[in-house]
PALUM-530500 format. One record per residue (C-alpha): residue in one letter; x negated, y negated, z. Coordinates in steps of 0.25 Angstrom, whole numbers, plus 5000, padded with zeros to 4 digits. Example, Ala and Ser with C-alpha at 12.3 -4.5 7.8 and 13.67 -1.06 7.14 Angstrom:
BEGIN
<'a'; <4951; 5018; 5031>>
<'s'; <4945; 5004; 5029>>
% end
This chain:
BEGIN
<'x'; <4845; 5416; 4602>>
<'x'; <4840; 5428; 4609>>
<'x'; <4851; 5434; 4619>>
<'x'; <4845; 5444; 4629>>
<'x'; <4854; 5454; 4632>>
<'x'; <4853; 5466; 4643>>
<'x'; <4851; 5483; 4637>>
<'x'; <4857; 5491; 4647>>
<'x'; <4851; 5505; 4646>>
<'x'; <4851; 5517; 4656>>
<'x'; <4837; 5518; 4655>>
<'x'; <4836; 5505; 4662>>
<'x'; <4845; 5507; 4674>>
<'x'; <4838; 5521; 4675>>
<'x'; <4825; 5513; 4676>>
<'x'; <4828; 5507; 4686>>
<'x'; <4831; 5518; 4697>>
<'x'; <4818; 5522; 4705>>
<'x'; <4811; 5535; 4703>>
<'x'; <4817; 5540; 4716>>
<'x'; <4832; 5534; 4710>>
<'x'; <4830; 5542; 4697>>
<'x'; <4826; 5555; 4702>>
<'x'; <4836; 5553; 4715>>
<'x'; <4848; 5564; 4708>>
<'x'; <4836; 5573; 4706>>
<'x'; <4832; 5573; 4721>>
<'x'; <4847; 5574; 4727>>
<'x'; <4849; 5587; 4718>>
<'x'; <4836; 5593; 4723>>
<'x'; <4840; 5590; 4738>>
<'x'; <4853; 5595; 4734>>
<'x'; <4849; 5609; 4729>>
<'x'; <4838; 5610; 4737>>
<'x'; <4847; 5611; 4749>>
<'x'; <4858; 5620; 4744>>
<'x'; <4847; 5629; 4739>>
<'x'; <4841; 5628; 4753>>
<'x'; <4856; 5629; 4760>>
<'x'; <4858; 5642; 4751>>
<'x'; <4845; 5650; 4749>>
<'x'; <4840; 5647; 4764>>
<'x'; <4852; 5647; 4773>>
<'x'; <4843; 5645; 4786>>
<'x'; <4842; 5631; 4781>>
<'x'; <4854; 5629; 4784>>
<'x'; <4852; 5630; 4798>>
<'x'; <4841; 5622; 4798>>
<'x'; <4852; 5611; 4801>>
<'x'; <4859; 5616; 4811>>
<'x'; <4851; 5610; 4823>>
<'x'; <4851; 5596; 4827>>
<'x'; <4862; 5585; 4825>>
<'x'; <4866; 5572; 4825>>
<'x'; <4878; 5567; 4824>>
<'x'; <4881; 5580; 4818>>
<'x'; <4873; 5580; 4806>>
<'x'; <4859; 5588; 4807>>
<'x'; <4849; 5581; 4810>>
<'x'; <4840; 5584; 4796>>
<'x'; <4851; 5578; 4788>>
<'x'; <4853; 5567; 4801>>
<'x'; <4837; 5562; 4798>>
<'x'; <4839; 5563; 4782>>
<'x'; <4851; 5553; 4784>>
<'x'; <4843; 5545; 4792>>
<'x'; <4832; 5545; 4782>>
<'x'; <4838; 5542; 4770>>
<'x'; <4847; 5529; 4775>>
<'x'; <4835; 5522; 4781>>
<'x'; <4828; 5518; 4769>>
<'x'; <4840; 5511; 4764>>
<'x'; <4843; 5505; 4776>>
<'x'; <4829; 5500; 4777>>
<'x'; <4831; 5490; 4765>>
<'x'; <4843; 5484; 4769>>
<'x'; <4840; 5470; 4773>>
<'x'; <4845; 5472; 4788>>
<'x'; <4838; 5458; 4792>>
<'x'; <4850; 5451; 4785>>
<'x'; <4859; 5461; 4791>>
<'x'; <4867; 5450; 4799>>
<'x'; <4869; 5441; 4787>>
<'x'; <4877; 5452; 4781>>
<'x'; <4889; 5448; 4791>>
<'x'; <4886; 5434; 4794>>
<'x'; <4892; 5429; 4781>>
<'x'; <4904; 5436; 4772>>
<'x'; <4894; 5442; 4762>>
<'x'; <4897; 5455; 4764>>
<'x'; <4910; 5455; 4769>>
<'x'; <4918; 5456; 4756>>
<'x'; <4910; 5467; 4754>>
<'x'; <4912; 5474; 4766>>
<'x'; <4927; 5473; 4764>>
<'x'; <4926; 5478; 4751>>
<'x'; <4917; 5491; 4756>>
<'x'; <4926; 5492; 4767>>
<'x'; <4938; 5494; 4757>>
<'x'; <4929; 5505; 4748>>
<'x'; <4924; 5512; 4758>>
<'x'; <4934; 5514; 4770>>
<'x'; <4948; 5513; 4762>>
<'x'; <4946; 5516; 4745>>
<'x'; <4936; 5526; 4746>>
<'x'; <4940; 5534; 4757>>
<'x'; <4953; 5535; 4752>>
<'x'; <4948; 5538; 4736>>
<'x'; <4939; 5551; 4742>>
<'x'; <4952; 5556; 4750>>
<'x'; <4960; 5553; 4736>>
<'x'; <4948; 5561; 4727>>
<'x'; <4949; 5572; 4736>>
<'x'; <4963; 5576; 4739>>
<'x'; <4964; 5574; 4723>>
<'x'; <4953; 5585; 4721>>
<'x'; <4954; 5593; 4734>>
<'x'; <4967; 5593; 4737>>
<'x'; <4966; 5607; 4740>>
<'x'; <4953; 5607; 4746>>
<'x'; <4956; 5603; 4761>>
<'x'; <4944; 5605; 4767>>
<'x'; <4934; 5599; 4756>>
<'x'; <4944; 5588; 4754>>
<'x'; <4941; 5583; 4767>>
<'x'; <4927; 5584; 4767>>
<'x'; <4928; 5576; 4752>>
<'x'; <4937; 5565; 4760>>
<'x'; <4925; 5565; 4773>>
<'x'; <4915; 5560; 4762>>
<'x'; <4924; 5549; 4758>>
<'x'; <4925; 5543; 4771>>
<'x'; <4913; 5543; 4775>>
<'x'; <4909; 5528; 4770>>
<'x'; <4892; 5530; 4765>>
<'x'; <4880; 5524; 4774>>
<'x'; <4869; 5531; 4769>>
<'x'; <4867; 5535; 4754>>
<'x'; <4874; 5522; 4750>>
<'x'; <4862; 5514; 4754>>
<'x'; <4855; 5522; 4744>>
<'x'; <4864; 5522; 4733>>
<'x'; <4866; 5507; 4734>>
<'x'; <4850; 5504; 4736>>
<'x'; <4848; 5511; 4720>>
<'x'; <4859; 5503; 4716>>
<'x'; <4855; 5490; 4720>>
<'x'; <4866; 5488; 4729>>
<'x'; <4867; 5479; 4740>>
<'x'; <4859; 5484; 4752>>
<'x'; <4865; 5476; 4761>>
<'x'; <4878; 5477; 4758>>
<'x'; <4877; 5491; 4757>>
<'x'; <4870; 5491; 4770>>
<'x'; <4881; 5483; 4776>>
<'x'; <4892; 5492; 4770>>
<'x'; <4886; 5504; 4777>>
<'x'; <4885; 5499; 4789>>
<'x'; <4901; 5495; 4789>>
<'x'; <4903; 5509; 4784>>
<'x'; <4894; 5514; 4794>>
<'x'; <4902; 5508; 4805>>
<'x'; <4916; 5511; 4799>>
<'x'; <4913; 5526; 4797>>
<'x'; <4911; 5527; 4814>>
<'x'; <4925; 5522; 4814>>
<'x'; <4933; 5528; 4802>>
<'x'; <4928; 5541; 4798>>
<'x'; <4934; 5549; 4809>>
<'x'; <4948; 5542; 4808>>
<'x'; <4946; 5542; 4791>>
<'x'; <4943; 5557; 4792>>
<'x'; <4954; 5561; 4800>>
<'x'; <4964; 5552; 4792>>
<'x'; <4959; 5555; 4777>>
<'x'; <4957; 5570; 4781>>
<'x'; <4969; 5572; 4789>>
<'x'; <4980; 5560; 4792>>
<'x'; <4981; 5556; 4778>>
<'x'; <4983; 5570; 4774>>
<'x'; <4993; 5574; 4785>>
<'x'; <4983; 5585; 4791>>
<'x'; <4981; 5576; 4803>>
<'x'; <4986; 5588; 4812>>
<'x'; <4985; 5591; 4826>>
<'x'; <4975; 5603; 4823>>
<'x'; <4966; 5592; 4813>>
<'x'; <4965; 5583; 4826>>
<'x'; <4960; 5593; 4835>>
<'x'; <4949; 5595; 4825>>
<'x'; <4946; 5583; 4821>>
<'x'; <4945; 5579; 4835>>
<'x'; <4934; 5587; 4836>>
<'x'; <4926; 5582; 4824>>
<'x'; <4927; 5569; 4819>>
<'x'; <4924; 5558; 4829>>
<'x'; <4920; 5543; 4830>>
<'x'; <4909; 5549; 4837>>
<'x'; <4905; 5558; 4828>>
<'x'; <4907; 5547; 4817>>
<'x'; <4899; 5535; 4824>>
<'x'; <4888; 5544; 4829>>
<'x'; <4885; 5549; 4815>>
<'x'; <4887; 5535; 4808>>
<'x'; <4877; 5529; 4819>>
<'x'; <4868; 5539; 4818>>
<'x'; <4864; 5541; 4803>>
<'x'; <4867; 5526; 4801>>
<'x'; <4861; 5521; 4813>>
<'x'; <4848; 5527; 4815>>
<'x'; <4844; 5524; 4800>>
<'x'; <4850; 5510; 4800>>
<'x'; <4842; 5508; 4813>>
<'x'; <4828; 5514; 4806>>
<'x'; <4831; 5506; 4793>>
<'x'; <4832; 5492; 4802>>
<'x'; <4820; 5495; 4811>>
<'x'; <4811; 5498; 4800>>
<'x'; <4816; 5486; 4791>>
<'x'; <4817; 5476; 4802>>
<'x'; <4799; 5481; 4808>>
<'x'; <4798; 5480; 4793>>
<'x'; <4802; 5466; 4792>>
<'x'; <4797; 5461; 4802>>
<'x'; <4783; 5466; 4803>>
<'x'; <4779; 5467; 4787>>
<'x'; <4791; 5459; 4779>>
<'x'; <4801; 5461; 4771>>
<'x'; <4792; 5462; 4759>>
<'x'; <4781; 5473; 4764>>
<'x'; <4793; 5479; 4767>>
<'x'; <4801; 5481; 4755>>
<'x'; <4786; 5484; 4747>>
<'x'; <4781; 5492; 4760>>
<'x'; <4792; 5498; 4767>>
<'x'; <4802; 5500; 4759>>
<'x'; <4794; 5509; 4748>>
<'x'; <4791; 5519; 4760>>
<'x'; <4804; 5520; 4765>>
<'x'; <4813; 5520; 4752>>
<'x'; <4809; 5537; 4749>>
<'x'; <4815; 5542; 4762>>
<'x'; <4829; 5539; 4758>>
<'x'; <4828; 5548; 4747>>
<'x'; <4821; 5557; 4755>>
<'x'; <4831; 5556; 4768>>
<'x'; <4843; 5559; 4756>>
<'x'; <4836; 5570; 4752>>
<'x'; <4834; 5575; 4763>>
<'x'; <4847; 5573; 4768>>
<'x'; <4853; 5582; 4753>>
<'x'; <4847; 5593; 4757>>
<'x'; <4849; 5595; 4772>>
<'x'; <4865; 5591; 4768>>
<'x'; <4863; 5602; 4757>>
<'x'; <4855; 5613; 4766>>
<'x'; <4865; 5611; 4776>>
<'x'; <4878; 5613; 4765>>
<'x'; <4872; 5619; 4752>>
<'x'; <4875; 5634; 4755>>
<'x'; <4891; 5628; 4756>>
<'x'; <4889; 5621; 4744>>
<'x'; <4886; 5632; 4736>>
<'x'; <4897; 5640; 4741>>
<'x'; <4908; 5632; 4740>>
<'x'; <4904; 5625; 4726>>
<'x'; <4917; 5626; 4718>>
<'x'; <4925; 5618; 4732>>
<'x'; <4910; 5608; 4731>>
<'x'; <4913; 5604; 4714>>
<'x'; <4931; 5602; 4718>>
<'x'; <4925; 5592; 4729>>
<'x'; <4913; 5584; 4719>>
<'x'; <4926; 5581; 4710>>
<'x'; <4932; 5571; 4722>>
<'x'; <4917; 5564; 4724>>
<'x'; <4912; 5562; 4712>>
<'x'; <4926; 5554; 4709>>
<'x'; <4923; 5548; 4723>>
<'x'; <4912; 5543; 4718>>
<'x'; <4913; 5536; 4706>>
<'x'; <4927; 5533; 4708>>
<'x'; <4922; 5525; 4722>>
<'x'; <4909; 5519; 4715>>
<'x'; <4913; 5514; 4702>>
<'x'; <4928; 5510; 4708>>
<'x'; <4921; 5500; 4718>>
<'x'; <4910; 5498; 4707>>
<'x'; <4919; 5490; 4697>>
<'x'; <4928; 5488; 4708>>
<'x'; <4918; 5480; 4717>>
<'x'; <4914; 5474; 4704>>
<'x'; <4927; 5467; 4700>>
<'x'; <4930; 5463; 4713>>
<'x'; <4916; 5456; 4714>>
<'x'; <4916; 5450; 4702>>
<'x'; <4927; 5444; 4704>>
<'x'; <4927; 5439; 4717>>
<'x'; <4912; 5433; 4712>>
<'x'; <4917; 5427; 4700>>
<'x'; <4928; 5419; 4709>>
<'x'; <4917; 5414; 4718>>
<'x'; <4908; 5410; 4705>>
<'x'; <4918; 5403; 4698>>
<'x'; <4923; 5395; 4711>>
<'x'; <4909; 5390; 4716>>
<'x'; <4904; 5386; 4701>>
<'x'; <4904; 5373; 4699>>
<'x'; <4903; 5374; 4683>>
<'x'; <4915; 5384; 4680>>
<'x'; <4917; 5388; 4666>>
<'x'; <4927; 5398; 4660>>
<'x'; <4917; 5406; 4655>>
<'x'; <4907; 5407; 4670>>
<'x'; <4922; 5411; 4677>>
<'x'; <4922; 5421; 4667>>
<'x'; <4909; 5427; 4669>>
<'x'; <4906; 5420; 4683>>
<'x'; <4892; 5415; 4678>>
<'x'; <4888; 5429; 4672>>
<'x'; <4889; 5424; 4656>>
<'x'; <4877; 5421; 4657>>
<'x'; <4871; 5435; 4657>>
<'x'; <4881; 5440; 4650>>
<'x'; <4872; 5437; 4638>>
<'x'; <4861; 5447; 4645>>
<'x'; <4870; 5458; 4648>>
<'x'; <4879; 5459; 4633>>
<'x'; <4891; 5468; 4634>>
<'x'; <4889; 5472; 4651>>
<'x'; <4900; 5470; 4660>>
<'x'; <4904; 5455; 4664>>
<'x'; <4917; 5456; 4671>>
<'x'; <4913; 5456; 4685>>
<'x'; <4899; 5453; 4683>>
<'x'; <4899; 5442; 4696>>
<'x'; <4900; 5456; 4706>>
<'x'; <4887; 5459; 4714>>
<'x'; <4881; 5471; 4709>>
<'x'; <4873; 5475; 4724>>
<'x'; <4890; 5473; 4729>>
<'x'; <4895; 5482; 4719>>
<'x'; <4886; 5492; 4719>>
<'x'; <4885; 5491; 4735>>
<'x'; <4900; 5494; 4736>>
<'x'; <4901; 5504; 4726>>
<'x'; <4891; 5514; 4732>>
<'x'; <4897; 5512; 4746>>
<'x'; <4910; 5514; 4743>>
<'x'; <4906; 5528; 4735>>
<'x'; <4896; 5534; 4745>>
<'x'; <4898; 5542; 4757>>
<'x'; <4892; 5545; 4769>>
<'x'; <4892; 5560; 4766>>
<'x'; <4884; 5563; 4778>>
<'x'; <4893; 5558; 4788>>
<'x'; <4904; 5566; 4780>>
<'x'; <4896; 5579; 4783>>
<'x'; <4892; 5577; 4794>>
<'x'; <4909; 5573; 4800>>
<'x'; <4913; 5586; 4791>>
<'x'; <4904; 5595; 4796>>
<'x'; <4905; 5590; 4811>>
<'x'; <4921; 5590; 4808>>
<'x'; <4923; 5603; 4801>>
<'x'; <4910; 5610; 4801>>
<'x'; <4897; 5613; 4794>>
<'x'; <4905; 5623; 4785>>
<'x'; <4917; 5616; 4782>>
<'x'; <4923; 5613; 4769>>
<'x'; <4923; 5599; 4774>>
<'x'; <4909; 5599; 4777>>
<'x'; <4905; 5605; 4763>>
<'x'; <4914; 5594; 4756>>
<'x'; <4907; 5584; 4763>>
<'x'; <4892; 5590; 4760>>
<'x'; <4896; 5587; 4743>>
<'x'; <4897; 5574; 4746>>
<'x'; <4882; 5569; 4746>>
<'x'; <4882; 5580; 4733>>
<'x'; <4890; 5570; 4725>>
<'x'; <4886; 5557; 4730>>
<'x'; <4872; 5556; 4730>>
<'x'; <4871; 5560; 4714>>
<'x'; <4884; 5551; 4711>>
<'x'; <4880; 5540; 4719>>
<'x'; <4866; 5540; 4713>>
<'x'; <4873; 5541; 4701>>
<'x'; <4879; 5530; 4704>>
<'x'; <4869; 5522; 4708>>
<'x'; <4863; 5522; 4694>>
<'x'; <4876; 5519; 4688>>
<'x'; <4874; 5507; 4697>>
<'x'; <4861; 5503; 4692>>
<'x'; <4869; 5503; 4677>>
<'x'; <4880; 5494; 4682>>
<'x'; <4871; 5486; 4687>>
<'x'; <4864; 5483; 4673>>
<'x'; <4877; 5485; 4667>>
<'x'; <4885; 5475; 4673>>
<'x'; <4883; 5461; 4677>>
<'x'; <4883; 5456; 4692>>
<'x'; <4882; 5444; 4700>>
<'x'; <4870; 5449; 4707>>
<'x'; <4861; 5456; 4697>>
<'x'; <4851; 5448; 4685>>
<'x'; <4846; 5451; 4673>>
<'x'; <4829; 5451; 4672>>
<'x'; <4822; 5457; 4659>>
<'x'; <4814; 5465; 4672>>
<'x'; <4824; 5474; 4675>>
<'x'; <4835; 5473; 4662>>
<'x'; <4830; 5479; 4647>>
<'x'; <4832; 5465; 4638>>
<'x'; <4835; 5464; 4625>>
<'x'; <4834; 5451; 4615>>
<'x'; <4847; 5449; 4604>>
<'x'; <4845; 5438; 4594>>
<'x'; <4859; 5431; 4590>>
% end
């Protein structure tokens, strides 16, 4: 009797990234030195930036924002937009997000950088800045290589998006200052004049917003004068580049803007990578196998109590024996968890919205500040991790067994065992 069992290899998962996904790392790295190169050797580029803004962020990095989140959001199936709250779908995963990314992970970057900064003040609050600043951009894309949910990650941003008008100023103050017993009169006479709900709404709404509002007009005419299906084979192909072009874009105006204060105050730049990169793995694999067993769980309750042939062995495994056969020696225990879900709440509990964190620092403390510069290491560290991570993503994927993913000789190297 021939047993077909799965061969997990690297080459595979590596196969299965794009073009564009593979050469990715190399990309952000040129951006990256090409504008501290530019920041340091031609000075006057600096000031090229120094004109017009909105919301205060310069309008060059204002359009490559823009640029890069329309793609993504152009994907997302906004005509089933209502559904998402006309039924209790997504509300067990709202509350769950609302836990990761407005109470654990807020408190775990104020943790990791007191720990590591301790005598660092101003850095240590532009590290802290970073971590309340709940992602609505570059999540999309992280999640869209991993074969997260879109919709739910869609629908997570925008519950960030609005919760960011209304809590990062009072976060700020409190993590930065109250908690810490700084909250003195002289720190409220400047904070009064920096971070606002104003400030906080109008940049939210604007870099949100306007590309939100592009991504629904141009889905929504797309829709409804060719079809969904020209669309994804017409439409989609054309507009896909620009998100890698608007981030891009968008490294190297942040790294014109900040690379000369890079390069001059290195040694602070590598004591502030030690609290993100922890940050960072610690936030996305904790919620990973966190979100897993929780999942699992909560799945294999639900399968065992609605099937009406229950046996020892399906309450066991909740129905996943049977490829158990196919993926010898991979991981079971949880297997009933939704992969899109998982992966979905991992990436947006570990990104950030670094360019809200900038733009706040520098409108609070100055385009020079220590805040300011801590802040700018932020996009460093999480595009490379992140995209790291998203091909670690695409390992668990194979490696693991889920409720929502299926084996196809297509896509999975197969191999025959004669016992």
């Amino acid at each position: 009797m021939g047993v077909k069992k799965r061969v997990f290899t690297i080459e595979q998962v590596f196969s299965e990234l794009s073009l564009v996904d593979k050469l990715l790392p190399i990309f952000i790295f040129l951006a990256m030195l090409l504008g501290v190169l530019l920041s340091v050797y031609v000075p006057s580029s600096r000031n090229a930036f120094d004109g017009a803004k909105i919301v205060g962020v310069s309008v060059p990095l204002a359009v490559g924002l823009i640029v890069m989140m329309i793609p993504p959001l152009c994907k997302v199936e906004w005509e089933h937009f209502f559904n998402f709250f006309s039924s209790s779908t997504y509300l067990r995963p709202i509350l769950w997000s609302l836990l990761l990314n407005w109470i654990i992970c807020p408190f775990l970057m104020f943790g990791l950088a007191w720990l590591t900064l301790f005598d660092k003040e101003e850095y240590r609050r532009g590290i802290i800045m970073i971590g309340l600043a709940r992602c609505i951009a570059m999540v999309l894309i992280w999640n869209e290589i991993s074969e997260g949910d879109n919709s739910l990650c869609a629908v997570i941003v925008l519950i960030n998006s609005l919760l960011q008008i209304v809590l990062y100023a009072p976060y700020q103050i409190f993590f930065c200052y109250v908690i810490t017993g700084d909250y003195t009169t002289e720190v409220r006479s400047i904070l009064g004049a920096g971070v606002s709900y104003d400030l906080v709404a109008r940049s939210v709404a604007f870099f949100l917003g306007v590309p939100l509002a592009l991504g629904l007009l141009i889905r929504m005419v797309s829709l409804r004068t060719i079809g969904k299906d020209k669309f994804q084979s017409k439409i989609v192909p054309i507009i896909s580049p620009w998100a890698l072009i608007g981030l891009l874009y968008t490294i190297i105006v942040i790294f014109i803007e900040k690379g000369d204060d890079f390069i001059k105050d290195i040694g602070s730049a590598i004591r502030c990578f030690v609290p993100l990169i922890i940050y960072f793995f610690v936030s996305w694999f904790g919620t990973f196998f966190f979100m897993r067993w929780v999942l699992g769980r909560k799945n294999n309750y639900k399968r065992v109590i609605d099937s009406p042939d229950v046996t020892e062995k399906s309450q066991l495994y909740c129905g996943c024996e049977k490829g158990d056969a196919l993926r010898n020696g991979k991981w079971v225990s949880g297997c009933s968890a939704n992969y899109g879900e998982v992966i979905t709440q991992s990436f947006t509990a570990s990104s950030n919205n670094f360019e809200l964190s900038i733009a706040i620092a520098i409108s609070i403390y100055g385009s020079g500040s220590k805040e300011s510069i801590a802040a700018t290491f932020g996009p460093l560290l999480e595009v490379p991790i992140l995209l790291a991570l998203c091909f670690v993503a695409k390992i668990f994927k194979i490696k693991f067994m889920w409720l929502d993913t299926e084996m196809n000789e297509e896509e999975n190297n197969i191999v025959e065992e004669t016992e």
